[in-house]
Structures are given as C-alpha cells and as structure tokens.
C-alpha positions in Angstrom: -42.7 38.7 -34.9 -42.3 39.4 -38.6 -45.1 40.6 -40.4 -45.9 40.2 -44.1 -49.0 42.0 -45.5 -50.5 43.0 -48.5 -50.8 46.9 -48.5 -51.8 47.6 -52.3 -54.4 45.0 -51.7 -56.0 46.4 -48.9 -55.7 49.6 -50.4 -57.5 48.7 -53.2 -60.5 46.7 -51.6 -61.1 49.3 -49.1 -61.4 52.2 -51.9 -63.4 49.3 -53.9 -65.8 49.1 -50.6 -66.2 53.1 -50.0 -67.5 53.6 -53.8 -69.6 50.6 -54.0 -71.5 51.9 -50.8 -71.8 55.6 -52.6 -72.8 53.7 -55.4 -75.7 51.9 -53.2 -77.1 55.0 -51.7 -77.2 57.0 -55.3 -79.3 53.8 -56.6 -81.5 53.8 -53.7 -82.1 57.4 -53.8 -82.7 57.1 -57.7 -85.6 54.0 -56.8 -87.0 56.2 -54.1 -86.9 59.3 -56.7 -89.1 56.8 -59.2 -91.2 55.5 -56.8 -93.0 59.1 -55.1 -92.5 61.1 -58.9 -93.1 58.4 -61.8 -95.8 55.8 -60.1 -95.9 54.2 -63.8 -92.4 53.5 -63.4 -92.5 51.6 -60.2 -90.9 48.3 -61.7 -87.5 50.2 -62.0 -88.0 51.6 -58.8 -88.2 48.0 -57.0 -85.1 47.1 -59.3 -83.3 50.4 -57.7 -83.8 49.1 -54.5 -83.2 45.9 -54.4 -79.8 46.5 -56.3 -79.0 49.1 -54.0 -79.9 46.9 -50.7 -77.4 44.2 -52.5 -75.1 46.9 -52.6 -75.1 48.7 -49.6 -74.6 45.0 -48.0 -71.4 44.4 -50.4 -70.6 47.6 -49.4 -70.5 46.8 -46.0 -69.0 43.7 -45.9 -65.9 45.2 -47.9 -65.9 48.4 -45.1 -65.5 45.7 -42.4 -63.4 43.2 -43.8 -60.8 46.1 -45.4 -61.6 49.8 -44.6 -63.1 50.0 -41.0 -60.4 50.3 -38.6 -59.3 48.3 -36.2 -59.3 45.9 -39.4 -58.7 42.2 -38.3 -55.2 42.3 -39.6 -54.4 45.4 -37.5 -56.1 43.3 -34.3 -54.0 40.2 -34.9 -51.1 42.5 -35.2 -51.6 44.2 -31.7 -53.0 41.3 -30.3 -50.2 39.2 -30.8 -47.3 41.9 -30.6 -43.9 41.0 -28.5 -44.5 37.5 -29.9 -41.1 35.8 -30.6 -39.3 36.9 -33.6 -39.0 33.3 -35.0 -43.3 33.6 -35.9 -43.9 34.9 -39.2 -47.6 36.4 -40.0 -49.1 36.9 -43.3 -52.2 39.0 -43.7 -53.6 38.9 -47.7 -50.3 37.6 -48.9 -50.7 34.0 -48.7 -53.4 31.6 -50.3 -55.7 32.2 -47.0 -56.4 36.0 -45.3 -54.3 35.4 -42.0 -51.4 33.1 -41.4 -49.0 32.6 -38.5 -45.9 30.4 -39.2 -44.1 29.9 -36.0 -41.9 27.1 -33.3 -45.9 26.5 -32.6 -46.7 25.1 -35.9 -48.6 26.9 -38.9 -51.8 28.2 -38.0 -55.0 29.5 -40.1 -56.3 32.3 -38.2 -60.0 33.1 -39.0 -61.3 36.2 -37.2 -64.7 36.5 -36.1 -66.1 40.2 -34.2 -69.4 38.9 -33.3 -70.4 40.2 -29.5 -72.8 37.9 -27.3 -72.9 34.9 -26.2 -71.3 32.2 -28.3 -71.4 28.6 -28.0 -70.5 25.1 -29.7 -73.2 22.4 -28.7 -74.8 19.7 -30.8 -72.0 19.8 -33.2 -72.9 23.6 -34.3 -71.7 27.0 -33.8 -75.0 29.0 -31.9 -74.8 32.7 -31.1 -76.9 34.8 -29.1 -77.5 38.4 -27.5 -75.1 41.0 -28.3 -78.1 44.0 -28.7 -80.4 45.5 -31.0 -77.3 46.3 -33.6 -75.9 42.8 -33.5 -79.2 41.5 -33.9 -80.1 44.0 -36.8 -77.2 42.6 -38.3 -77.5 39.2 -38.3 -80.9 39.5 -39.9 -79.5 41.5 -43.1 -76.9 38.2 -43.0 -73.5 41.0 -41.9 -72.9 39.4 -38.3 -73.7 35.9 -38.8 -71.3 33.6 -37.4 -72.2 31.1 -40.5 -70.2 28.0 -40.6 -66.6 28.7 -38.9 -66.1 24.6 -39.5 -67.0 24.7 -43.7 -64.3 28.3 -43.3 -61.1 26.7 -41.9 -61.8 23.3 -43.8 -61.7 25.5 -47.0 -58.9 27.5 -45.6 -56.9 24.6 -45.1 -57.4 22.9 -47.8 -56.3 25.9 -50.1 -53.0 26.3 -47.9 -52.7 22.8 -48.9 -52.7 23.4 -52.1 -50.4 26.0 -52.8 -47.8 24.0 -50.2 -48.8 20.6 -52.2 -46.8 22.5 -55.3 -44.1 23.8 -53.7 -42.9 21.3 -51.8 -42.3 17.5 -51.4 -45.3 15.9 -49.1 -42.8 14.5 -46.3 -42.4 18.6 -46.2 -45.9 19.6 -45.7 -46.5 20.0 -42.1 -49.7 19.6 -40.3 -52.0 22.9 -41.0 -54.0 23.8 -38.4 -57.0 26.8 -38.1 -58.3 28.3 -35.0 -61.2 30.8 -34.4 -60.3 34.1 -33.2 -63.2 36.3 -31.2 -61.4 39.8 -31.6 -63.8 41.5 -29.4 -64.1 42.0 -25.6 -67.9 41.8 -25.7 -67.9 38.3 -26.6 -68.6 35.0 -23.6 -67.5 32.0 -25.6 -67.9 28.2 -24.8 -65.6 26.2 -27.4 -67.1 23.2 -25.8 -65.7 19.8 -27.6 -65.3 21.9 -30.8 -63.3 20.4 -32.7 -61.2 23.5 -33.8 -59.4 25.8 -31.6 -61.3 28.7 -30.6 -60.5 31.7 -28.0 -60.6 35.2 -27.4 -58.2 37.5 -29.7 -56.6 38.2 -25.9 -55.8 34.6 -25.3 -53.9 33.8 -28.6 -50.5 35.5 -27.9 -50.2 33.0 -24.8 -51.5 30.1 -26.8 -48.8 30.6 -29.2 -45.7 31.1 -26.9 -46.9 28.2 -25.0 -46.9 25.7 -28.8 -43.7 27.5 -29.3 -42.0 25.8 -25.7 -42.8 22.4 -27.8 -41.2 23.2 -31.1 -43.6 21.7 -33.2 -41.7 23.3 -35.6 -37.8 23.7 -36.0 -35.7 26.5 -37.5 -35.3 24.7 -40.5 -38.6 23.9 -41.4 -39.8 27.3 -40.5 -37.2 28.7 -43.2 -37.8 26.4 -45.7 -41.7 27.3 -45.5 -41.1 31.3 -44.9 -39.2 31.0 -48.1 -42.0 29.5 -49.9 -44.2 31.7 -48.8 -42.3 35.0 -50.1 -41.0 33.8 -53.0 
C-alpha cells in the first residue's frame, strides 16, 4: 500500500494544539489569580475562565486529532499494513482527512476512538458505557460520537467536488465512506446502518475482499491517483 500524507500539516496543527492548550491553562490561572486577589474584578475573572475552558477544549481536540499518538492516520496505517500495493491512502492531502483509493473502490475513511457500547437503532448512532473518563468526556462535548451520517455525507460530497473539476462525470466513480472504531474497547452493532461501519481490525480484510471484485481497474485507479497528486 502506498501512502500519501501531509507531514508539514500535521506538524503544524499539532504544535498549533500544544500552545493553544499552554495558552488555556495561563488564562485560567490568570481568572483564578483575579478571582481570590481582586474580588472587584470578578467579571474578568469569569471572562478568564470561560475563554480558557473554550480553550483547553480546542486544545484538546487538536492534541487528539494531530499530536497524541497513535494518531488516526498512524492507526489506519498499521491497521491496514501488507494491503496490496495497487491501494493508495491519503491522510490530510486530499479534500477529506483519510482516503483509500484501491481494486475495492474509493473509500472515505472517518475514524471514530470512542470505547463502549455502540449501536445504530432507530435511524441514530447511540453510545453507551466506556467509564468515568469516556463519560467525563462526552459531557465536555470531546467523545461524542455526534452525527457520523451528516460527517461522511459532507465528506463525500467535498470529494465530489474536487473530482467534479478534474474530471469528466462518466469518470467519477461511486465514493463511498465507512466508519472506522480504532479501538479494542469498543462492542459495535452497525445494525441496518446505512454506512459501512467496523472495527479498525476488520478493515484490512474488508478491503482485500472489495479488491477480489475489482470495482475498480488499473486504469481508473491511475487516472484518479494522478488527480489526486497533481
């Protein structure tokens, strides 16, 4: 498997993450400095914090999306090594964070680290358990599964875009996204979802089996690959 990634970018939004979370806790030390030595001044001191909280949750956010490691490009990449050189995967260099071009089609990856219990009923993505952290978490809005559905529609659609420009529409090949759980700690029940969704563990398999069907050919693979690092 080829793989295509961004490094200045991730360089850059990692660095961007570890100063805006230094920056939070000077700001909430400075609010907690106002409120116990300048009472009077206790407006700025709820300013402080609040800034700081909005902070400290950018902060984290950025930490887990590009600093924190295993990041999700480096779990795809293990996850999915000895895959057959013909796939091609692009982390941050692409119009959408992780794509795998492959004999299996093109595919939208969206990774999700949420532990628990996760299930699709009612038309909705539900999550439960996963302990005091993950629970913690989803209350400050940083584990939240959210809506996976409104994510790959958006994720898609921008993939069609950028593909809509570059290449005639007979061209454009179907553009599918699938939910990846990259943690062990995670029971999921996809249910009649109507996205793919699996374990970060089941997705090398997934793929080599789409690749037996060639939903793409050589050709096509090239003529997107060539798009896509141009």
């Amino acid at each position: 498997m080829k793989i295509i990634k961004n490094e200045k970018l991730i360089e850059r939004n990692s660095k961007i993450g570890q100063w805006v979370s230094l920056a939070a806790l000077v700001v909430l030390g400075l609010g907690m400095y106002i409120s116990f030595s300048k009472p009077e001044l206790f407006v700025y001191s709820i300013v402080c914090l609040v800034v700081g909280f909005i902070m400290t949750q950018v902060g984290m956010y950025m930490g887990s999306r590009w600093g924190k490691s295993p990041r999700p490009d480096e779990k795809f990449d293990a996850g999915l090594k000895g895959l057959h050189s013909e796939f091609n995967m692009y982390h941050f260099s692409s119009p959408v964070s992780h794509l795998l071009v492959g004999p299996s089609g093109v595919w939208v990856l969206l990774p999700y680290h949420q532990r628990g219990s996760i299930t699709f009923e009612k038309n909705r993505w539900k999550m439960k358990g996963g302990g005091f952290l993950q629970t913690y978490m989803r209350i400050f809005g940083q584990e939240n599964l959210g809506r996976p559905e409104l994510d790959a529609e958006n994720e898609v659609k921008a993939l069609q875009k950028f593909f809509a420009k570059k290449l005639d529409e007979s061209s454009i090949p179907e553009i599918k996204p699938i939910l990846v759980f990259t943690t062990d700690e995670v029971e999921l029940d996809a249910g009649e979802s109507p996205i793919a969704a699996m374990k970060l563990k089941q997705l090398k398999e997934f793929m080599r089996q789409g690749g037996k069907n060639r939903a793409l050919s050589n050709d096509q693979i090239k003529k997107l690959t060539d798009v896509l690092e141009s």
